[in-house]
GUTOR-284117 format. One record per residue (C-alpha): x negated, y, z. Coordinates in pm, 1 decimal, m for minus. Example, Ala and Ser with C-alpha at 12.3 -4.5 7.8 and 13.67 -1.06 7.14 Angstrom:
2
m1230.0  m450.0  780.0;
m1367.0  m106.0  714.0;
//
This chain:
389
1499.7  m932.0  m9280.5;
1182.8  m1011.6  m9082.0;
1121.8  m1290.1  m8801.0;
1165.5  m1146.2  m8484.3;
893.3  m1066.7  m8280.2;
891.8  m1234.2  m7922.8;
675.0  m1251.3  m7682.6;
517.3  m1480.5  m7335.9;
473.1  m1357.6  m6972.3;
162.7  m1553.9  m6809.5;
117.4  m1534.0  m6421.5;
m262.7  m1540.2  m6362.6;
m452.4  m1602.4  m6045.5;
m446.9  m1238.3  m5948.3;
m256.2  m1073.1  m6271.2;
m27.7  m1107.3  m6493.8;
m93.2  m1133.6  m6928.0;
145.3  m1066.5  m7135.0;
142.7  m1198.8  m7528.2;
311.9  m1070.1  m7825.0;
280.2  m1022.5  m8226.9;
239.3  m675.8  m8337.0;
189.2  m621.4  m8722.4;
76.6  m951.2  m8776.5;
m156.6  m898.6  m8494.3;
m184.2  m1144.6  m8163.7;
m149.2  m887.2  m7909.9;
m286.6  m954.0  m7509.4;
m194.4  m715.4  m7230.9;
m357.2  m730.2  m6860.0;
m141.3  m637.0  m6620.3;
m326.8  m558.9  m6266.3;
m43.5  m680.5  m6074.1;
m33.8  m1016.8  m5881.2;
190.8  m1279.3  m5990.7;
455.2  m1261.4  m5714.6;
841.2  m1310.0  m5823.1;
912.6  m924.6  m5836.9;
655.4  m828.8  m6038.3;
678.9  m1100.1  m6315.5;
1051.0  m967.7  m6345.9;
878.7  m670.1  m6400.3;
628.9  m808.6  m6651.8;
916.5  m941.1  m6814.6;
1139.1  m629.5  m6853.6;
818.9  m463.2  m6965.7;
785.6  m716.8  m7238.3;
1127.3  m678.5  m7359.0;
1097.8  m304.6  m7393.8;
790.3  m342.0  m7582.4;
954.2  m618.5  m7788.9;
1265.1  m410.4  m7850.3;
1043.4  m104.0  m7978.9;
858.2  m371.3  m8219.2;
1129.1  m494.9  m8366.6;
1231.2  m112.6  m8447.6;
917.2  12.1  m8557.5;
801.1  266.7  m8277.2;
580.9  25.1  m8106.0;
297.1  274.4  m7942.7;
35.7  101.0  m7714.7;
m42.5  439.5  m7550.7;
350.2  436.5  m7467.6;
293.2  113.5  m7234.1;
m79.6  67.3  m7128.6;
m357.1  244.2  m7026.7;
m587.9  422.4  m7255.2;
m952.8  522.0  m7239.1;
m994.2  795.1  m7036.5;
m704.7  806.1  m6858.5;
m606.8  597.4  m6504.4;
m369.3  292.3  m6513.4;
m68.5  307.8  m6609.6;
150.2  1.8  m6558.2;
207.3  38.3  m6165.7;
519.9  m49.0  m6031.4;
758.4  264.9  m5869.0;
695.0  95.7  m5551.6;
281.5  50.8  m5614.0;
261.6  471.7  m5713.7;
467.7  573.7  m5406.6;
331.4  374.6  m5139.9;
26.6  540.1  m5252.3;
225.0  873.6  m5256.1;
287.7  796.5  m4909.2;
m84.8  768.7  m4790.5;
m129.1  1106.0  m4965.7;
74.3  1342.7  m4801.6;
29.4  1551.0  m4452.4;
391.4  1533.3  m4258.5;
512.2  1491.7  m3897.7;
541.6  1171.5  m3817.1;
895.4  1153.3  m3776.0;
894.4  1276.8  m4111.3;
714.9  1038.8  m4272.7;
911.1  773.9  m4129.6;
1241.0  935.6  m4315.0;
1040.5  913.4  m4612.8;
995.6  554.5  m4597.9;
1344.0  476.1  m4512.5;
1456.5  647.3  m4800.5;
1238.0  482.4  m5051.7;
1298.2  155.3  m4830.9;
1657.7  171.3  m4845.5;
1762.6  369.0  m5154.5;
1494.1  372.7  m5403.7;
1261.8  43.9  m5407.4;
1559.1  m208.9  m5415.6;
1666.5  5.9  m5745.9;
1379.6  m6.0  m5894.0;
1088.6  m70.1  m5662.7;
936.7  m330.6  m5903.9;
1005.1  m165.0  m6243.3;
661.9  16.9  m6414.4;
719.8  370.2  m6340.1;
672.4  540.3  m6690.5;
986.8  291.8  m6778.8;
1221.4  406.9  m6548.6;
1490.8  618.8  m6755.0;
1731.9  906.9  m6653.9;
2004.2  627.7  m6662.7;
1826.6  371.8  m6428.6;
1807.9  684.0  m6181.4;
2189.2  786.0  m6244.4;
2283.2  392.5  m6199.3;
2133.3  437.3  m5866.5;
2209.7  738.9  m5762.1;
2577.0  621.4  m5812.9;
2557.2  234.5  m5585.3;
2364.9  439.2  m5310.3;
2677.2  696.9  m5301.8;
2931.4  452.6  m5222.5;
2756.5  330.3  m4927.5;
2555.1  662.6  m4720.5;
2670.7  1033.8  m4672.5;
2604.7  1270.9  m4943.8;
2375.0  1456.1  m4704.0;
2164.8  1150.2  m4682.4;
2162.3  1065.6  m5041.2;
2077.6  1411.9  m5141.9;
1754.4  1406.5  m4841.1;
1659.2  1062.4  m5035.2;
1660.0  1259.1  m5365.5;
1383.7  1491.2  m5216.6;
1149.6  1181.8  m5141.4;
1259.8  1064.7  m5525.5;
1176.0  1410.5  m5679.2;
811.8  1382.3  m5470.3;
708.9  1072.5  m5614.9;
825.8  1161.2  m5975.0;
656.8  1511.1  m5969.0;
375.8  1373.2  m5833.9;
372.0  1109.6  m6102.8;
408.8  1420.0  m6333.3;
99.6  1577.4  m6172.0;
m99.0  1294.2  m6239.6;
m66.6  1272.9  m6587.1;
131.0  941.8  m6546.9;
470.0  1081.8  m6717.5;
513.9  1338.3  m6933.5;
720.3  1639.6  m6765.1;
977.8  1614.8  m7037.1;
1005.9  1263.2  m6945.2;
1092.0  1283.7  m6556.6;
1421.5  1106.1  m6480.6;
1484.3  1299.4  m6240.7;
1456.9  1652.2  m6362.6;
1766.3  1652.3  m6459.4;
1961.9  1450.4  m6163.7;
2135.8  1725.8  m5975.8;
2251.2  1711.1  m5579.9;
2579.5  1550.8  m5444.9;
2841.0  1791.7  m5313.6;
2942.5  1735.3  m4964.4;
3065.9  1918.3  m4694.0;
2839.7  2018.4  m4394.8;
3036.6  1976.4  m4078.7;
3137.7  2328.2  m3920.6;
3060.5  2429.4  m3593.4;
3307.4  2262.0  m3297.8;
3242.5  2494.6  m2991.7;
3408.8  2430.4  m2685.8;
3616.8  2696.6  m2530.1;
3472.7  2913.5  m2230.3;
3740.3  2742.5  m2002.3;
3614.2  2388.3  m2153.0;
3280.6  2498.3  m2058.0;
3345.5  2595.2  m1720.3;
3553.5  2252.6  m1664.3;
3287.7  2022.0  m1796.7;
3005.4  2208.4  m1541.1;
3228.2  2173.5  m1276.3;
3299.9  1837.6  m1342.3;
2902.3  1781.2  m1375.9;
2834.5  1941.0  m1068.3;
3058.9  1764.6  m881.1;
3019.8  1429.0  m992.2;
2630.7  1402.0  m1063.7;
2310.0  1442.6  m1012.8;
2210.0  1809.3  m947.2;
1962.4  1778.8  m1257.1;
2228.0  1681.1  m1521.7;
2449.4  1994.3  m1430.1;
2147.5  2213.2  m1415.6;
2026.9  2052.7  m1815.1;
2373.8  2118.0  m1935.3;
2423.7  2505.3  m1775.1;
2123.0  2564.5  m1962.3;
2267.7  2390.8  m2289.8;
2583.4  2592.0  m2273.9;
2402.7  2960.6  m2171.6;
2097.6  2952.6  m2358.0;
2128.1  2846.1  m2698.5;
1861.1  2576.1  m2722.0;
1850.3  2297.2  m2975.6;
1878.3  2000.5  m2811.8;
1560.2  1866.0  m2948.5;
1366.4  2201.2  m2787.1;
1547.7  2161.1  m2407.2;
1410.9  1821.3  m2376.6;
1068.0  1922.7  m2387.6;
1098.5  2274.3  m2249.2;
781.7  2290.2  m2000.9;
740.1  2518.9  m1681.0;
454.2  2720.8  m1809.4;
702.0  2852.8  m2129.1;
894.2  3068.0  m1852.5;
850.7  3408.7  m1783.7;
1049.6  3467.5  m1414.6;
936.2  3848.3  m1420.7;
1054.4  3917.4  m1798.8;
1352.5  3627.0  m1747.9;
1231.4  3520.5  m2085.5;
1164.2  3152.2  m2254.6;
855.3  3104.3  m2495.1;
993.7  2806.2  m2738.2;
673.4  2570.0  m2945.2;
804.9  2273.0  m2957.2;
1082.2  1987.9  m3003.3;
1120.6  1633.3  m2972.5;
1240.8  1424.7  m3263.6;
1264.2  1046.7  m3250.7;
1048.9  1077.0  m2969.6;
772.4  1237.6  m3100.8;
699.9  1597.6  m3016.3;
657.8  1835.9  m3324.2;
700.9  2232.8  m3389.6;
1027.8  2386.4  m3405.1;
1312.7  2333.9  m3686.4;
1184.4  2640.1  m3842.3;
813.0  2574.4  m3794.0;
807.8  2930.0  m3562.8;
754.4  3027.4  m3195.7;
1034.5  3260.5  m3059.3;
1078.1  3394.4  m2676.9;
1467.4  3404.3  m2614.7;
1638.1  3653.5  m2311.5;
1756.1  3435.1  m2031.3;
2086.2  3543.2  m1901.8;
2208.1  3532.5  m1534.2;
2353.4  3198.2  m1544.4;
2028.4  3032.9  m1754.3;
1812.3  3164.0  m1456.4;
2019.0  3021.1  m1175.4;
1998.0  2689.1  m1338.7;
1659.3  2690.3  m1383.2;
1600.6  2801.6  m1036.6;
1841.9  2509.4  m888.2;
1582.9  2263.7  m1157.6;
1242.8  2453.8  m970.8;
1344.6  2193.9  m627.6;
1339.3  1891.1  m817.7;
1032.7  1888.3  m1111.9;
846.6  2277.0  m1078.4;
653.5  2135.4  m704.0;
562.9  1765.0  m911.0;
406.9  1939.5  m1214.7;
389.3  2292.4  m1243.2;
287.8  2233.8  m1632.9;
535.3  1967.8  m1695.0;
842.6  1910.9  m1860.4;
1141.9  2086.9  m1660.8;
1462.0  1860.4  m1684.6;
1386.4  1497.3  m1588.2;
1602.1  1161.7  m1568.5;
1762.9  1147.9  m1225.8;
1737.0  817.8  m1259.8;
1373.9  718.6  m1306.7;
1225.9  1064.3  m1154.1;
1051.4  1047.2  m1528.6;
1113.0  1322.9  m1868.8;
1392.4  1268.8  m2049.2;
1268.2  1058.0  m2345.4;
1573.3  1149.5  m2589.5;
1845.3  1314.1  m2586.7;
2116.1  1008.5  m2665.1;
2105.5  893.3  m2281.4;
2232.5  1167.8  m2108.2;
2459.3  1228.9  m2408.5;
2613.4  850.7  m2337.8;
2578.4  857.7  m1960.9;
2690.8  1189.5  m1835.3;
2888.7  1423.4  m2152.3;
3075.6  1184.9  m2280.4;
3252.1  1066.2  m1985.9;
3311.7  1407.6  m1856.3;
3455.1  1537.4  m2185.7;
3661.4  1202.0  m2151.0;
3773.5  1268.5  m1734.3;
3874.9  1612.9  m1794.1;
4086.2  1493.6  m2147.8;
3883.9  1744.1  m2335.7;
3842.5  1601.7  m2699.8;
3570.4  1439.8  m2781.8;
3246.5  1675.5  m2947.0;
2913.9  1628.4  m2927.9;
2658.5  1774.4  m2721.5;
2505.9  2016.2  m3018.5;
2826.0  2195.3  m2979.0;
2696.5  2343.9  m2641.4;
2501.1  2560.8  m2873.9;
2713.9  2633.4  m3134.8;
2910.9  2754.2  m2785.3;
2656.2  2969.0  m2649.0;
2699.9  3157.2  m3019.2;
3015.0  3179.7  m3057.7;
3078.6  3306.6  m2676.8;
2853.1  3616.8  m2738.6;
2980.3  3687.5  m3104.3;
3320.8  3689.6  m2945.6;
3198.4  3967.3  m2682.5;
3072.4  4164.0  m3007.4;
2714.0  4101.2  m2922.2;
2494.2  4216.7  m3268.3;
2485.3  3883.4  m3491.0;
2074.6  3968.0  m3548.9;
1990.8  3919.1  m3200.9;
2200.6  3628.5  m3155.4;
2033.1  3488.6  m3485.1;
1687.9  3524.6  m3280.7;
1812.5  3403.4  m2957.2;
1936.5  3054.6  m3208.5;
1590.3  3054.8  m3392.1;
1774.9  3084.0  m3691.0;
1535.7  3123.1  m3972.5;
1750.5  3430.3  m4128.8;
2056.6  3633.0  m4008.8;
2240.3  3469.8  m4314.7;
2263.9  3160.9  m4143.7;
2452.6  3333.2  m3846.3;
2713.2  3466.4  m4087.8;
2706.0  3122.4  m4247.7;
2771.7  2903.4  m3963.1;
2988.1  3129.7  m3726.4;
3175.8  3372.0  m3999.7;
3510.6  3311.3  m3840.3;
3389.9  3405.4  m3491.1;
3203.4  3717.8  m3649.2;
3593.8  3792.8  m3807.9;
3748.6  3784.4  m3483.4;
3457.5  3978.1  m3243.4;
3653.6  4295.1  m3324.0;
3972.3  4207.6  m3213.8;
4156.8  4316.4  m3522.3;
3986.5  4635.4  m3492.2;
3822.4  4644.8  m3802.4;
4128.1  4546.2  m3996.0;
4328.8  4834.5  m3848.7;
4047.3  5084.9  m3910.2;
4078.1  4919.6  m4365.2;
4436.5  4970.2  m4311.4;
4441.0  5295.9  m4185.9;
4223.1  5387.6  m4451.7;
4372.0  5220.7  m4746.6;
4729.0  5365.2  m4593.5;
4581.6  5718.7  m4577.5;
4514.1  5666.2  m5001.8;
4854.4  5604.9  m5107.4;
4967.5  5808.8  m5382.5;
5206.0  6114.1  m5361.3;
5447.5  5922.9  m5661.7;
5368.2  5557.7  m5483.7;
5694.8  5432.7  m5310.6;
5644.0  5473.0  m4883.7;
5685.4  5167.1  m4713.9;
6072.2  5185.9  m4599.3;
6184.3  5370.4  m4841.1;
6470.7  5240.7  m5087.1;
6367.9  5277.4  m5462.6;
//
C-alpha cells in the first residue's frame, strides 16, 4: 500500500497556495482568495477533498481549478452570490429579503465553502438546522434565493446541471394560515368604538379597510388623484412595503367599485388631507398631521386596543379584508367580481382562500336543489326511505 498523499495550506499576502503530491508530481494551486480565517478553512476543506480523491485515484484538476478558457472557478458560495446580488433588477424591498436569506440561512452554512464543492447533502444538512428554527414559509422563500444563485451558477458554466445540489431539494410543507374575518356585528362594534374614541381619521382609514377590500400595503398610499367621485371608483398603482413604495402584489393596475359606506368615509377624510394636497396621500397620522409611514402604528395604537375594549379576540388588521370578502360572498355576490374588487391575480384564488364562505352563500340552497335531484333518481326496486325491509 502506497504513502499517503498530504498536502500544505499557505496564506499569502493577498491569496492563498495550496501544495500537494500528485503522481509523483509537486503540485501548486493559487487560490484568489485573501487569507482571512474563513477562507483558509475553506482552502483547507478544499485540500482535503482533493487529497481524498488522490488517494482514490480520480484526482481531476479540471474538477477543482480553473482551466484555460474558462472563468475562475474556486469562489466561495458567498463570493458568486454577492455578485449574484449586484446582478439582478428587483424592488428594493426585495432585494433586501434576498440578502437576509442568504445572510441568515445560507452563508453561515456554507458561505465560505468553494461553490462547485457544495454537495446535495451539505444543502439537505442545512436545509434541516434552518427548519428547526424559522417557519416553513420562510425557509421555503430562502430556498428561492438558494435555487437563484445555484441556477445561475449553472448558467455560467460554473457547475454542471447534473451537479446542482439543489435540483433535487424539494419545498417544506406547511400550512398557510386561513382567512380570520370578523363578523359584520364585530365590524360594526370596532367602527363604533373607533369613532367614538378617536381621531376622526383612524375611523375613516378603518371604514375603508373593512368596505373596500384594500391590501393594507395599497390603503396607505392611496392618493386623491386615484378617485373617481363621478364613477365612485378607485384606480389602485401602488403599495408600500417596508416603507418603500412599489407596484401592486400582482404587478397590475385595477379600478375597484366603491360602495356607499367606502364613499362616506372618504368624504368624512376630504376635511382633513383633500384641501392640504389635492395630489397627496389620503389617510394621514392624526398625530403628526404627516402620511402614515407603515402600517404597524395604527395597527398597535388604535386596532388592537379596540379589538381588546370591546373583548373581541384578538386578529389582525389584514382580516378587515379577508372581511370585506367574505361579507359579499355571504350576500351571494359573483366570486369573479369579488376576485377583481381583491386584485386577486385569478378567480382560483377566491375559491382557494374563501371556499367555505362560497359553500354557505346559498344558504343550503344548492344542497337541497343535489338532493332533490339525486332523490328524484332512486330506483323503482331501491328501498324508500321509511319503509321497513
Amino acid at each position: 500500500m502506497g504513502r499517503r498523499s498530504t498536502g500544505t495550506v499557505e496564506a499569502r499576502a493577498s491569496s492563498i497556495r495550496l501544495k500537494f503530491t500528485h503522481l509523483g508530481a509537486r503540485q501548486v494551486e493559487t487560490l484568489d482568495l485573501l487569507p482571512t480565517p474563513a477562507n483558509i478553512k475553506a482552502a483547507e476543506r478544499l485540500l482535503a477533498k482533493i487529497i481524498a480523491t488522490i488517494t482514490a485515484g480520480v484526482y481531476r484538476r479540471e474538477d477543482f481549478f480553473e482551466t484555460v478558457g474558462k472563468g475562475p472557478t474556486h469562489q466561495t458560495f458567498k463570493q458568486y452570490a454577492d455578485d449574484w446580488l449586484k446582478t439582478i433588477v428587483v424592488e428594493k424591498s426585495t432585494l433586501r429579503s434576498y440578502k437576509t436569506a442568504l445572510s441568515a440561512s445560507w452563508s453561515p452554512a456554507f458561505g465560505s465553502d468553494i461553490i462547485q464543492q457544495i454537495k446535495f447533502s451539505d444543502v439537505r444538512k442545512a436545509v434541516a438546522a434552518r427548519a428547526k428554527l424559522v417557519s416553513g414559509k420562510t425557509l421555503n422563500n430562502h430556498l428561492i434565493v438558494l435555487r437563484a444563485v445555484f441556477d445561475t451558477a449553472v448558467a455560467d458554466g460554473l457547475i454542471e446541471e447534473k451537479n446542482n445540489p439543489v435540483a433535487k431539494i424539494k419545498n417544506l410543507k406547511h400550512q398557510a394560515p386561513e382567512a380570520d374575518p370578523f363578523s359584520p356585528d364585530e365590524k360594526e362594534l370596532i367602527l363604533a368604538h373607533m369613532a367614538e374614541r378617536f381621531d376622526e381619521q383612524v375611523w375613516n382609514y378603518y371604514d375603508i379597510a373593512f368596505h373596500a377590500g384594500l391590501r393594507p400595503s395599497e390603503e396607505i398610499v392611496l392618493r386623491w388623484p386615484a378617485i373617481d367621485w363621478r364613477e365612485n371608483t378607485a384606480t389602485i398603482t401602488r403599495a408600500s412595503v417596508d416603507g418603500e413604495e412599489k407596484g401592486t402584489k400582482t404587478s397590475t393596475i385595477r379600478t375597484i367599485d366603491l360602495n356607499d359606506r367606502a364613499m362616506a368615509a372618504l368624504r368624512r377624510q376630504k376635511v382633513h388631507t383633500f384641501m392640504k394636497d389635492p395630489e397627496g396621500e389620503i389617510f394621514h397620522n392624526p398625530n403628526t398631521g404627516r402620511p402614515w409611514k407603515g402600517e404597524q402604528v395604527q395597527r398597535k395604537r388604535y386596532f388592537t386596543p379596540t379589538l381588546r375594549a370591546l373583548g373581541i379576540r384578538h386578529r389582525d388588521a389584514y382580516q378587515t379584508r379577508h372581511t370585506f370578502a367574505t361579507v359579499l360572498l355571504m350576500g351571494g355576490i359573483n366570486p369573479a367580481y369579488i376576485a377583481k374588487q381583491l386584485g386577486h391575480a385569478s378567480l382560483a384564488m377566491v375559491f382557494k382562500v374563501y371556499a367555505k364562505w362560497i359553500n354557505r352563500a346559498d344558504k343550503g340552497a344548492e344542497a337541497a336543489k343535489a338532493n332533490a335531484v339525486i332523490g328524484a333518481q332512486l330506483s323503482p326496486n331501491c328501498p324508500r326511505p321509511g319503509k321497513v325491509v
